[in-house]
PDB file of N, CA, C and O in Angstrom:
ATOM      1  N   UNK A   1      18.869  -4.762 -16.147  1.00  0.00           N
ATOM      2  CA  UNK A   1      18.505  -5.155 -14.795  1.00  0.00           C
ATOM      3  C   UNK A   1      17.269  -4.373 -14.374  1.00  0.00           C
ATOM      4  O   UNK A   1      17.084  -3.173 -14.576  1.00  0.00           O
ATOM      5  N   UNK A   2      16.364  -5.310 -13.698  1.00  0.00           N
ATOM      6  CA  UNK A   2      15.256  -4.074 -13.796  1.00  0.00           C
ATOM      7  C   UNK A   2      15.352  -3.537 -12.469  1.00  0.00           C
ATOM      8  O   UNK A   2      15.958  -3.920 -11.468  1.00  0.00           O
ATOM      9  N   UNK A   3      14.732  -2.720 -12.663  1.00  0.00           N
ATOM     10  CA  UNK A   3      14.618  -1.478 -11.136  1.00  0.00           C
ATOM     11  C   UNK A   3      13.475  -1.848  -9.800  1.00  0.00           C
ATOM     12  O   UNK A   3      12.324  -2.202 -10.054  1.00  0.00           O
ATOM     13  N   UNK A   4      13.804  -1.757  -8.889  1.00  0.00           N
ATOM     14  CA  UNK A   4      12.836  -1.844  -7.649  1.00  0.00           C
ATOM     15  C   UNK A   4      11.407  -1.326  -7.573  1.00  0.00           C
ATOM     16  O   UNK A   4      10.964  -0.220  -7.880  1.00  0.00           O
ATOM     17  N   UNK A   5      10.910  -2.204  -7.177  1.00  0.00           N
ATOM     18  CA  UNK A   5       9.237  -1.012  -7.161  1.00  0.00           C
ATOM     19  C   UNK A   5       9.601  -0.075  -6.372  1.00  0.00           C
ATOM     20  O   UNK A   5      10.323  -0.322  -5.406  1.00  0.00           O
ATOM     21  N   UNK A   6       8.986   1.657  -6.763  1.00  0.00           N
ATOM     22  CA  UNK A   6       9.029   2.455  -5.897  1.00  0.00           C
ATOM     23  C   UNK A   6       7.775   2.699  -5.610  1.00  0.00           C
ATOM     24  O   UNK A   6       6.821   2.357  -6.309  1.00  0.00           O
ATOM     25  N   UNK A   7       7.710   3.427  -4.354  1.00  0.00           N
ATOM     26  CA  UNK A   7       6.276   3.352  -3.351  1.00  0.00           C
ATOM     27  C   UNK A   7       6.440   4.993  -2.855  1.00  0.00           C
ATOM     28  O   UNK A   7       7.451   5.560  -2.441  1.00  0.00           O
ATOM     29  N   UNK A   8       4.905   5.587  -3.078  1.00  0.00           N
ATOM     30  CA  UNK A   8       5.053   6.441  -2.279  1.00  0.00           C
ATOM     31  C   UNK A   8       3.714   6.405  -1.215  1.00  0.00           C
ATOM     32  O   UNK A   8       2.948   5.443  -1.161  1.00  0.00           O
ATOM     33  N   UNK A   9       3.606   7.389  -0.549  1.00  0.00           N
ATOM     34  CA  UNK A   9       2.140   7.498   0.346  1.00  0.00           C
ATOM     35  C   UNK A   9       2.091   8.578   0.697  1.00  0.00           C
ATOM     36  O   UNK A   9       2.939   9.417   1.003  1.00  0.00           O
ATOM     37  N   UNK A  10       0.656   8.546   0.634  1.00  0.00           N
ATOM     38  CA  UNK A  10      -0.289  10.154   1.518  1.00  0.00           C
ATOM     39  C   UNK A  10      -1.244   9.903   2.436  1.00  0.00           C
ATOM     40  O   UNK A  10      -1.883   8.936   2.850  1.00  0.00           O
ATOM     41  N   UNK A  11      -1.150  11.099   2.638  1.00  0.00           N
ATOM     42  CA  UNK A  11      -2.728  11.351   3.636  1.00  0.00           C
ATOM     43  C   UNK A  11      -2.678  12.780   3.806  1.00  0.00           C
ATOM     44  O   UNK A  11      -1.833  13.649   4.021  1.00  0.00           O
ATOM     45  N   UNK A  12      -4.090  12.665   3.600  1.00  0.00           N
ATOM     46  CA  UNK A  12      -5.054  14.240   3.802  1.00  0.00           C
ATOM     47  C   UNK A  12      -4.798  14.698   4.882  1.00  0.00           C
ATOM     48  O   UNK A  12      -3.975  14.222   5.664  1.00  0.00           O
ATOM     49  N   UNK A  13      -5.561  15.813   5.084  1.00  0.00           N
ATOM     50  CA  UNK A  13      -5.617  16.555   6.136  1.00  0.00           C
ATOM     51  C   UNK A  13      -7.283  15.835   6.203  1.00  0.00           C
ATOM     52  O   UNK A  13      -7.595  16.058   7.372  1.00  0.00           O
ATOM     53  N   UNK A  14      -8.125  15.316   5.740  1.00  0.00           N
ATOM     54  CA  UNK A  14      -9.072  14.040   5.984  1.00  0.00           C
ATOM     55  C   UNK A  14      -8.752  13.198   6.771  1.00  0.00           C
ATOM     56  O   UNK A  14      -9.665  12.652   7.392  1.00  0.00           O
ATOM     57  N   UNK A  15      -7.514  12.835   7.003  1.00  0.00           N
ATOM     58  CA  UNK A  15      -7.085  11.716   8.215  1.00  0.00           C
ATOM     59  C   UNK A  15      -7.180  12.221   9.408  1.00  0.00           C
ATOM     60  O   UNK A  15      -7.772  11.684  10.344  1.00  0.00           O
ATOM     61  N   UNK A  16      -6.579  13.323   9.439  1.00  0.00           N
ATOM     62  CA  UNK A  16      -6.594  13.848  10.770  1.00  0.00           C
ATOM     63  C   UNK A  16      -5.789  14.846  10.923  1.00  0.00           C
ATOM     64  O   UNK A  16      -5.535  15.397   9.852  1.00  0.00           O
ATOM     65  N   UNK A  17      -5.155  15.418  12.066  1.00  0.00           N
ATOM     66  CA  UNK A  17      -3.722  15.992  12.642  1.00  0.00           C
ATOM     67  C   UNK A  17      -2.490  15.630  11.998  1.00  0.00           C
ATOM     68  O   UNK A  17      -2.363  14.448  11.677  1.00  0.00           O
ATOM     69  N   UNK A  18      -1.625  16.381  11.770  1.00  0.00           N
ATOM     70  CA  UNK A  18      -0.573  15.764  11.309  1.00  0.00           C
ATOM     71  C   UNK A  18      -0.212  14.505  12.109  1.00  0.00           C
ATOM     72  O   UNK A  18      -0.030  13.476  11.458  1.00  0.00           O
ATOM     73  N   UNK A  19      -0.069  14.458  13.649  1.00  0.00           N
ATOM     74  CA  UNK A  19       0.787  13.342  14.446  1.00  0.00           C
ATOM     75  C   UNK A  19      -0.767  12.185  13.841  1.00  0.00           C
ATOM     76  O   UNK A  19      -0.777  11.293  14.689  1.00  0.00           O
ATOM     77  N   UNK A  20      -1.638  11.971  13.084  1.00  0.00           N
ATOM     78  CA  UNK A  20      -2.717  10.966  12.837  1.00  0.00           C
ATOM     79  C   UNK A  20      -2.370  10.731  11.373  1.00  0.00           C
ATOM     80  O   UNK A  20      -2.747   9.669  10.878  1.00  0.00           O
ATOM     81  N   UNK A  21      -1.710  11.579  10.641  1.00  0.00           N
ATOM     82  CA  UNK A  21      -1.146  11.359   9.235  1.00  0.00           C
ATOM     83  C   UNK A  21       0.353  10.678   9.349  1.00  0.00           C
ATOM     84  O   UNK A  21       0.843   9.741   8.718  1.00  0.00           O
ATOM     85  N   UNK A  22       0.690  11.201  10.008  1.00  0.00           N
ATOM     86  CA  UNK A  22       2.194  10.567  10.082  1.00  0.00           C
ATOM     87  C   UNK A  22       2.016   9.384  10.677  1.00  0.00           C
ATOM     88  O   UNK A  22       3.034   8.708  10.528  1.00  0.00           O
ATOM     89  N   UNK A  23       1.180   8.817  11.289  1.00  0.00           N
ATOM     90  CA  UNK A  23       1.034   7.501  12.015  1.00  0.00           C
ATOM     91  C   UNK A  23       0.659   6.797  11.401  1.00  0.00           C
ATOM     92  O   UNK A  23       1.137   5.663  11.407  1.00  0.00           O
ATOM     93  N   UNK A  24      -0.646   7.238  10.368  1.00  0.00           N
ATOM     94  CA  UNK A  24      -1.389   6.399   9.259  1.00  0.00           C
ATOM     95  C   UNK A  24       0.121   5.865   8.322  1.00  0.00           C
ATOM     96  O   UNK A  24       0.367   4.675   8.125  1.00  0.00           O
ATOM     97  N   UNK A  25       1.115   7.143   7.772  1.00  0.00           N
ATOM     98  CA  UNK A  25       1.990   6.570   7.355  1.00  0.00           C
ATOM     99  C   UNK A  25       2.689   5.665   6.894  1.00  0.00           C
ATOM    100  O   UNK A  25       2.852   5.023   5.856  1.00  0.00           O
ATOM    101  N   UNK A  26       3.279   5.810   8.470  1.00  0.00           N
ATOM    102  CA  UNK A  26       4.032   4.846   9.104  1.00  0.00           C
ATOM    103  C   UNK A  26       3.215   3.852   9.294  1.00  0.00           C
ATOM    104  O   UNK A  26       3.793   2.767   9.221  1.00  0.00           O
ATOM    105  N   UNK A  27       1.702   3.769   9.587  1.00  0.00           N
ATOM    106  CA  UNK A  27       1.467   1.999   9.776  1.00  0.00           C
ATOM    107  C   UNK A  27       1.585   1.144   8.261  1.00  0.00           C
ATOM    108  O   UNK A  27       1.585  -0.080   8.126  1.00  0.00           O
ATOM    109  N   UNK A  28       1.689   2.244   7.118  1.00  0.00           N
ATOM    110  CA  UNK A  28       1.460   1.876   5.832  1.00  0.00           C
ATOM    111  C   UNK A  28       2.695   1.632   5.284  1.00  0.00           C
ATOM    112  O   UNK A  28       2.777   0.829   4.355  1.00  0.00           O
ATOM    113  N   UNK A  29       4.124   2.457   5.904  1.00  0.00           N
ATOM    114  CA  UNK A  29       4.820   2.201   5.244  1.00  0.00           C
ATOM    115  C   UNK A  29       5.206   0.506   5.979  1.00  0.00           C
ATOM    116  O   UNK A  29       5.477  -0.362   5.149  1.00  0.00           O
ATOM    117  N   UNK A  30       5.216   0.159   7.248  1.00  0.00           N
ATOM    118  CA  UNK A  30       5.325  -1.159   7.928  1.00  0.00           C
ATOM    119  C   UNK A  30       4.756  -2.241   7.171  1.00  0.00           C
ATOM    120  O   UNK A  30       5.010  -3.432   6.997  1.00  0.00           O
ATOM    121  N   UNK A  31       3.984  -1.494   6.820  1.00  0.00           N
ATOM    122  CA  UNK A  31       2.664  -3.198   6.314  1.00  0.00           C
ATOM    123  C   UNK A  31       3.687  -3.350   4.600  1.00  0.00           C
ATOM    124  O   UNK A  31       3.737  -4.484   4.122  1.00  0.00           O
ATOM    125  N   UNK A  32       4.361  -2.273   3.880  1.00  0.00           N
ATOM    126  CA  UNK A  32       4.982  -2.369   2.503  1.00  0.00           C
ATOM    127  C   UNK A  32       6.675  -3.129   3.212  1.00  0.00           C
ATOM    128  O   UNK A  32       7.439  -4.008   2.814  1.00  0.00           O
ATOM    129  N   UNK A  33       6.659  -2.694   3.777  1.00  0.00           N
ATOM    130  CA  UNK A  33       8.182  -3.735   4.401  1.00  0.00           C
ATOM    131  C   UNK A  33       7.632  -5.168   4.118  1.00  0.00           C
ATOM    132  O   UNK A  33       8.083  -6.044   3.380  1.00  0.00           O
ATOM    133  N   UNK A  34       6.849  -5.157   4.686  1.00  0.00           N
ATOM    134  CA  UNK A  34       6.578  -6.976   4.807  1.00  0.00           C
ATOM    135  C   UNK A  34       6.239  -7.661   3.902  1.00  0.00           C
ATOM    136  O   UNK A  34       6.553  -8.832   3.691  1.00  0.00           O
ATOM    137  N   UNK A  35       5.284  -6.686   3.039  1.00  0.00           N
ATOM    138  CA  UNK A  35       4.859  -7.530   2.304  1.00  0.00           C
ATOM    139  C   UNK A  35       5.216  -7.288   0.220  1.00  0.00           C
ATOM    140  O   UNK A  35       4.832  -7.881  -0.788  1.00  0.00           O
ATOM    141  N   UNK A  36       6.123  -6.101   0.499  1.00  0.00           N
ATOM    142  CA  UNK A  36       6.301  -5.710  -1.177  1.00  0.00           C
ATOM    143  C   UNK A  36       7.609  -6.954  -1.551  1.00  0.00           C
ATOM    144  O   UNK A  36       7.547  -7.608  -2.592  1.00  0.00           O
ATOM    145  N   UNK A  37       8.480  -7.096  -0.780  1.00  0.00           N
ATOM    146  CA  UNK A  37       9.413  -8.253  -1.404  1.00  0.00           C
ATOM    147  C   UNK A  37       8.792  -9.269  -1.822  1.00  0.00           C
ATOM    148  O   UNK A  37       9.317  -9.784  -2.809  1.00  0.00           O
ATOM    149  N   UNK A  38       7.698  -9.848  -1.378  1.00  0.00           N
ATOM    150  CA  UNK A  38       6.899 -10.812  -2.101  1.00  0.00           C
ATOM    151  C   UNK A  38       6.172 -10.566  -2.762  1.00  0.00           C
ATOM    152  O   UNK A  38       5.890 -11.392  -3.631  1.00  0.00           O
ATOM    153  N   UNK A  39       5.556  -9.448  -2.715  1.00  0.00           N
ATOM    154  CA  UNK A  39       4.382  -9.129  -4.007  1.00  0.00           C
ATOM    155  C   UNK A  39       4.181  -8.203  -4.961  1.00  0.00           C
ATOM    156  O   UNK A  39       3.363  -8.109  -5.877  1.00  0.00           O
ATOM    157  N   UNK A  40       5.649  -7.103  -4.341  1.00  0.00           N
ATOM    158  CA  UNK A  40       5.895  -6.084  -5.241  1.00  0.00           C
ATOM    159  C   UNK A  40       6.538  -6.731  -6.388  1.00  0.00           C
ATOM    160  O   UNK A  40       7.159  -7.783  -6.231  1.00  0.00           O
ATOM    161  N   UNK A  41       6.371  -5.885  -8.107  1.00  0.00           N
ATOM    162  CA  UNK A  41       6.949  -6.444  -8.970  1.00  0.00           C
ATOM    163  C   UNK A  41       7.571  -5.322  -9.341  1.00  0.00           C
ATOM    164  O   UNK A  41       7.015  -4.224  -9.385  1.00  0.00           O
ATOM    165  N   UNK A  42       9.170  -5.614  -9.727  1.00  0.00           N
ATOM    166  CA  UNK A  42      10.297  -4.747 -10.078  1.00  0.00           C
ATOM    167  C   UNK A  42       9.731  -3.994 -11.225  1.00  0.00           C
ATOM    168  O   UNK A  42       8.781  -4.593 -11.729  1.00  0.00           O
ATOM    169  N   UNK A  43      10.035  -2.808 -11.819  1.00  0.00           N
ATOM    170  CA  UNK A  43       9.583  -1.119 -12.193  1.00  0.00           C
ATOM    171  C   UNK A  43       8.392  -1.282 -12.809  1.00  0.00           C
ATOM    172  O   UNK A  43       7.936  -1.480 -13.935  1.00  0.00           O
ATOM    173  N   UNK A  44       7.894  -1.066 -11.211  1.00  0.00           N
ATOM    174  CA  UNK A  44       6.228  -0.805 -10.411  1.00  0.00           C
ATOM    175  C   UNK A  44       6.198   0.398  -9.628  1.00  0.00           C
ATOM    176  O   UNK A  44       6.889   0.513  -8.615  1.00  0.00           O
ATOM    177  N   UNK A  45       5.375   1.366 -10.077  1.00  0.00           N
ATOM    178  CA  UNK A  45       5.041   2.537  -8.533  1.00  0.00           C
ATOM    179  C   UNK A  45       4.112   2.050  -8.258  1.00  0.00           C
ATOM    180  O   UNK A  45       3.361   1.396  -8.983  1.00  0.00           O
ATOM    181  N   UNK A  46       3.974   2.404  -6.658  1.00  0.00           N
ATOM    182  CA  UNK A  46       2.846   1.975  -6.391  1.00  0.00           C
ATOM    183  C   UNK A  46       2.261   3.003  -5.176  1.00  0.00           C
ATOM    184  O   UNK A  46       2.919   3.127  -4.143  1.00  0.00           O
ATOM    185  N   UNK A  47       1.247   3.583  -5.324  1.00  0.00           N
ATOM    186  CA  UNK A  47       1.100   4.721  -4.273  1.00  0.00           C
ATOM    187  C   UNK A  47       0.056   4.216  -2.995  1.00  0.00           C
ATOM    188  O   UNK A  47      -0.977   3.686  -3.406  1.00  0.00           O
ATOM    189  N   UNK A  48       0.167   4.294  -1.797  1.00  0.00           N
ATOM    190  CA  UNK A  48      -1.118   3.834  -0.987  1.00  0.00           C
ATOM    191  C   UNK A  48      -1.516   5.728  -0.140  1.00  0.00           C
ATOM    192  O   UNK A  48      -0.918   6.708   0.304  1.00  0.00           O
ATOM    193  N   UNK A  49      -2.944   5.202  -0.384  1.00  0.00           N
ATOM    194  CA  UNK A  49      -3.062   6.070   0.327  1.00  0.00           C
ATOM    195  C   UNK A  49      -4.012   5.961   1.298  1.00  0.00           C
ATOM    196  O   UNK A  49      -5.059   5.348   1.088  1.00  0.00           O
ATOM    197  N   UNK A  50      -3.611   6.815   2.978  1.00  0.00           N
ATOM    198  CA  UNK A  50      -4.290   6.515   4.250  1.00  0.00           C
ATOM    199  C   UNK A  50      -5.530   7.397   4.006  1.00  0.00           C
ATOM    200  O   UNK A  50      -5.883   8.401   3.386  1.00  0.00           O
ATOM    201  N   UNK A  51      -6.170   6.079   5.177  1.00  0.00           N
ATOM    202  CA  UNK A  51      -7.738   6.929   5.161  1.00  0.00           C
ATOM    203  C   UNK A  51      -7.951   6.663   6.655  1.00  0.00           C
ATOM    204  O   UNK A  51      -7.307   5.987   7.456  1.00  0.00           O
ATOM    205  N   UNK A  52      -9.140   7.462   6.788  1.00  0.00           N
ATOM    206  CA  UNK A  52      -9.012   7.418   8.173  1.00  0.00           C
ATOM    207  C   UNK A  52      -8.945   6.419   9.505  1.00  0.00           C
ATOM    208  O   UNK A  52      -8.467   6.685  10.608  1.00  0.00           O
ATOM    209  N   UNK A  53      -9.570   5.195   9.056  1.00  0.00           N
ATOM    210  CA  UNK A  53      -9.618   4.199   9.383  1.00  0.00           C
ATOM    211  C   UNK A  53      -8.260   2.841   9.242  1.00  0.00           C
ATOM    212  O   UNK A  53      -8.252   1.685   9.665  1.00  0.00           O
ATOM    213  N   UNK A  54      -7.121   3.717   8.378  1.00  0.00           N
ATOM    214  CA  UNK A  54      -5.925   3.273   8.561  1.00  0.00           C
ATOM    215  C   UNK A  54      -5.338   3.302   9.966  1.00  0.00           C
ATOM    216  O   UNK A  54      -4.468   2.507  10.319  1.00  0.00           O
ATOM    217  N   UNK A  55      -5.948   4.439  10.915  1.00  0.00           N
ATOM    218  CA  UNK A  55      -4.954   4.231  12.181  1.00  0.00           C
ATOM    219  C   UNK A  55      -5.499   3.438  13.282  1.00  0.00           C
ATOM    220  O   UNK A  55      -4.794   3.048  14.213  1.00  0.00           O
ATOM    221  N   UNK A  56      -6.933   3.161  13.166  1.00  0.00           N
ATOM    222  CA  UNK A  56      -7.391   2.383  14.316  1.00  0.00           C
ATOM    223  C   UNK A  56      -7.604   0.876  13.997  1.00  0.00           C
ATOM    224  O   UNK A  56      -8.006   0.002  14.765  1.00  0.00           O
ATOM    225  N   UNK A  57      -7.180   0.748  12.459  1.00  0.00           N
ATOM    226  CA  UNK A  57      -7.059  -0.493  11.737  1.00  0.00           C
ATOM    227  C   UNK A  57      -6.667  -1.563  12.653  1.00  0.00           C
ATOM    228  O   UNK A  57      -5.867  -0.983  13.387  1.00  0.00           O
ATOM    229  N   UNK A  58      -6.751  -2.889  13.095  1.00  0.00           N
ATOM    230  CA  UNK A  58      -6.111  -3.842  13.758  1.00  0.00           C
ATOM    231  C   UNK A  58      -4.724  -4.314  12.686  1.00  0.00           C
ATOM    232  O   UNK A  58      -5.201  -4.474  11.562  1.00  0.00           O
ATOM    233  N   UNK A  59      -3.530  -4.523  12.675  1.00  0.00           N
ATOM    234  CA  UNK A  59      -2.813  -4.553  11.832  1.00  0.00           C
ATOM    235  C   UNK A  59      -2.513  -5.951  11.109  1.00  0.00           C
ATOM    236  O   UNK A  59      -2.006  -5.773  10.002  1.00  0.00           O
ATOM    237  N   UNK A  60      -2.655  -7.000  11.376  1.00  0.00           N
ATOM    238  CA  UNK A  60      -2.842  -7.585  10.524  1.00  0.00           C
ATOM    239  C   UNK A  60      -3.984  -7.571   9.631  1.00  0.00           C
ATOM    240  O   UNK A  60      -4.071  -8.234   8.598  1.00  0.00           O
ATOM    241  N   UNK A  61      -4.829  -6.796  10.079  1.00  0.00           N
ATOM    242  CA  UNK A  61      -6.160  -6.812   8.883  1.00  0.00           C
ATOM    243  C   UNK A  61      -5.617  -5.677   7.679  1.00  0.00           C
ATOM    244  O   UNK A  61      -6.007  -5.615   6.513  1.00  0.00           O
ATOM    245  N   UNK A  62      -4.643  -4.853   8.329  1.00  0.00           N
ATOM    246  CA  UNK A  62      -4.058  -3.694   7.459  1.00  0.00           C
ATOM    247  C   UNK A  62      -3.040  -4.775   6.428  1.00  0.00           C
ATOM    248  O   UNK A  62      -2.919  -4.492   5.237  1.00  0.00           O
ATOM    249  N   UNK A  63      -2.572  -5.607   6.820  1.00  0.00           N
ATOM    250  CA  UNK A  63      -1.190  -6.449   5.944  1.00  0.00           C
ATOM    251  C   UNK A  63      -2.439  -7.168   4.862  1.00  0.00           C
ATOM    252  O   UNK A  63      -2.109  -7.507   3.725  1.00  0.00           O
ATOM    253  N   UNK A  64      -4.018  -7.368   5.404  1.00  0.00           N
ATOM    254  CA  UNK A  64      -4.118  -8.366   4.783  1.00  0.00           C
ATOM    255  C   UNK A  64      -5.125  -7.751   3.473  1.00  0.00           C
ATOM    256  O   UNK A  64      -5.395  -8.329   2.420  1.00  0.00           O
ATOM    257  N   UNK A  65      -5.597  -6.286   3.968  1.00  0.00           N
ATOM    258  CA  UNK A  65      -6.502  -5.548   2.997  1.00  0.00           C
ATOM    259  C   UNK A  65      -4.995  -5.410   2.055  1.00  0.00           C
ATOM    260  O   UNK A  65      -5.153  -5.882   0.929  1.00  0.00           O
ATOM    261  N   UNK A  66      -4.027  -5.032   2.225  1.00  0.00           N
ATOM    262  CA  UNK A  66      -2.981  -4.619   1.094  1.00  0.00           C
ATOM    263  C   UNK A  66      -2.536  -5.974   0.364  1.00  0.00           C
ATOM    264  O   UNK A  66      -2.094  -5.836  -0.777  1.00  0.00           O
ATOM    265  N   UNK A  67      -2.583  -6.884   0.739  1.00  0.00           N
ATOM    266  CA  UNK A  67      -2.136  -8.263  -0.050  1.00  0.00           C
ATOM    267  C   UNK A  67      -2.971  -8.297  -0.883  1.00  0.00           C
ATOM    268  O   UNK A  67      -2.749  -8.423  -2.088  1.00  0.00           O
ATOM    269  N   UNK A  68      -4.278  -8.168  -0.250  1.00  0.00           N
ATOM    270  CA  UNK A  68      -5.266  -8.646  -1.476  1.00  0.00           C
ATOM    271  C   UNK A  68      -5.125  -7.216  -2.633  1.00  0.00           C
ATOM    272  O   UNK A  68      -5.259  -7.398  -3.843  1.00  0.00           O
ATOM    273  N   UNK A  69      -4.948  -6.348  -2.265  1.00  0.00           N
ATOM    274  CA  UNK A  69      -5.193  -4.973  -2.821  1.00  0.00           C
ATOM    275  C   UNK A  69      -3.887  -5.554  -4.304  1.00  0.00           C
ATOM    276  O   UNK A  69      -4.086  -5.653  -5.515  1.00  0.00           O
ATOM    277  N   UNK A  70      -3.008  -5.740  -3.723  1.00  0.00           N
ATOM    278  CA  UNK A  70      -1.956  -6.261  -4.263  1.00  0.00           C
ATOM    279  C   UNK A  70      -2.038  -7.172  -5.354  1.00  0.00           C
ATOM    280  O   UNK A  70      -1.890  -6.853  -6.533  1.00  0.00           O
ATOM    281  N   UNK A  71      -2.322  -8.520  -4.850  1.00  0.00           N
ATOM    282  CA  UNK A  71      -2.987  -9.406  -5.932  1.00  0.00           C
ATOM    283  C   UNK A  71      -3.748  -8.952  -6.792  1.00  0.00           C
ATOM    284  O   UNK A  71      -3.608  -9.145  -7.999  1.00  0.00           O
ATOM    285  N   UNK A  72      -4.690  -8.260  -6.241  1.00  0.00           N
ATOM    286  CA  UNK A  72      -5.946  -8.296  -7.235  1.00  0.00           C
ATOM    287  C   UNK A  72      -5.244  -7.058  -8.496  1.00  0.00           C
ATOM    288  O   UNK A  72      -5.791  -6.965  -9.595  1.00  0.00           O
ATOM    289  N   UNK A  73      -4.141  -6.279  -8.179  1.00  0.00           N
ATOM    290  CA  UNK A  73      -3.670  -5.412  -9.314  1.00  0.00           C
ATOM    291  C   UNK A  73      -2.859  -6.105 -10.189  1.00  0.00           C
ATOM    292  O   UNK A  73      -2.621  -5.830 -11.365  1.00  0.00           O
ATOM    293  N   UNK A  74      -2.444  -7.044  -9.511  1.00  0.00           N
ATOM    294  CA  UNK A  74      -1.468  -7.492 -10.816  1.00  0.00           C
ATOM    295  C   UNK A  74      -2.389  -9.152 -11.685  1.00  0.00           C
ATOM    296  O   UNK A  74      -2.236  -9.656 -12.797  1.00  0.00           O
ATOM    297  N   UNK A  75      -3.162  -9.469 -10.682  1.00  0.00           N
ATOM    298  CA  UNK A  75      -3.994 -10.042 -11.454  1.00  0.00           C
ATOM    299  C   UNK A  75      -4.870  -9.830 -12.678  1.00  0.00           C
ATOM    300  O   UNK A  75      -5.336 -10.575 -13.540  1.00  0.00           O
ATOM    301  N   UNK A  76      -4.919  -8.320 -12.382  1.00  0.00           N
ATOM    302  CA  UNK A  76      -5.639  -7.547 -13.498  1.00  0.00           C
ATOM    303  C   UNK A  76      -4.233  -7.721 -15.034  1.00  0.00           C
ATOM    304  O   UNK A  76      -4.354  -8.197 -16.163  1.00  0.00           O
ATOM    305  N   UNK A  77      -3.279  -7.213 -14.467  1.00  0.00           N
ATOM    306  CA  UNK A  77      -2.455  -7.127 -15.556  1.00  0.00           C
ATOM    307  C   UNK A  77      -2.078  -8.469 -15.713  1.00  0.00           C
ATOM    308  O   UNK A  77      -1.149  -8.325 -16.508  1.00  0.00           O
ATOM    309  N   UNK A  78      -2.136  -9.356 -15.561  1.00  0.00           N
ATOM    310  CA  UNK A  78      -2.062 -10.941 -16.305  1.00  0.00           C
ATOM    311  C   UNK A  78      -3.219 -11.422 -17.378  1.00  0.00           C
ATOM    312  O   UNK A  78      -2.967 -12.153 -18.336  1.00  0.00           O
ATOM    313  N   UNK A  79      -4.288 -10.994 -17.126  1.00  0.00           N
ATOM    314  CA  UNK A  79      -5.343 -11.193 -17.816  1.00  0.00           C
ATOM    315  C   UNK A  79      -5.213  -9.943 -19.360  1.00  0.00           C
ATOM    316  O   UNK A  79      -4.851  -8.787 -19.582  1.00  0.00           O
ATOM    317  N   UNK A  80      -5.734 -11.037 -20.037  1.00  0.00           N
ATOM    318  CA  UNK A  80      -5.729 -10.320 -21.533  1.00  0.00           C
ATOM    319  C   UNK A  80      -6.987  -9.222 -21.802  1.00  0.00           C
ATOM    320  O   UNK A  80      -8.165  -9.510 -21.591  1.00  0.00           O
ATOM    321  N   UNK A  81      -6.561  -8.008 -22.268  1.00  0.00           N
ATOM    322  CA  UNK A  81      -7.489  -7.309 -22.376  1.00  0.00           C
ATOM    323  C   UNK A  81      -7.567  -6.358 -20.952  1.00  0.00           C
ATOM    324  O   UNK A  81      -8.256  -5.344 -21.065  1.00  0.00           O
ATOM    325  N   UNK A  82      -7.193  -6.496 -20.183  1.00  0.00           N
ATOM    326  CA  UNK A  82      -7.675  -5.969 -18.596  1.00  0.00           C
ATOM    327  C   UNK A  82      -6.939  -4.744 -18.969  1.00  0.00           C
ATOM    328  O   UNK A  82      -6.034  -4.927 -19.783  1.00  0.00           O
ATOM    329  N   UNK A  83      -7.121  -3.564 -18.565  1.00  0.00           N
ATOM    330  CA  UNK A  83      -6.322  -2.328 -18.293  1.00  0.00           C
ATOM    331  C   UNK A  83      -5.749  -1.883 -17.671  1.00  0.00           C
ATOM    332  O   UNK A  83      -5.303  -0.766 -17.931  1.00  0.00           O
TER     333      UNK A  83
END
């Protein structure tokens, strides 16, 4: 049976304050709720990491930079030869 993607996340002290890291977070871990059941693939890590412009992000543009971010990784691994 295969195993769940696991996910982790960071952020610098480049983001900001802690209460601006923990927010970046959390907007990152929200946007992986929504969208890893559909695009995560079972035993996958997958790490995101906030930047500074994660917290003033408008949030669907945050769901929609990670979809594509998403696709475009496993698109890589469908293709022959890709690394």
């Amino acid at each position: 049976m295969p195993a769940a993607p696991r996910i982790g996340f960071t952020a610098s002290k480049k983001v900001g304050i802690a209460v601006e890291r923990n927010r970046a977070r959390r907007r990152l871990r929200a946007a992986v709720e929504l969208l890893l059941p559909r695009h995560g693939l079972p035993d996958h890590d997958y790490v995101l990491v906030a930047r500074t412009t994660t917290i003033t992000r408008p949030f669907p543009d945050l769901i929609a930079d990670l979809e594509t971010a998403l696709t475009r990784i496993h698109e890589k691994r469908e293709r022959p030869g890709a690394v």
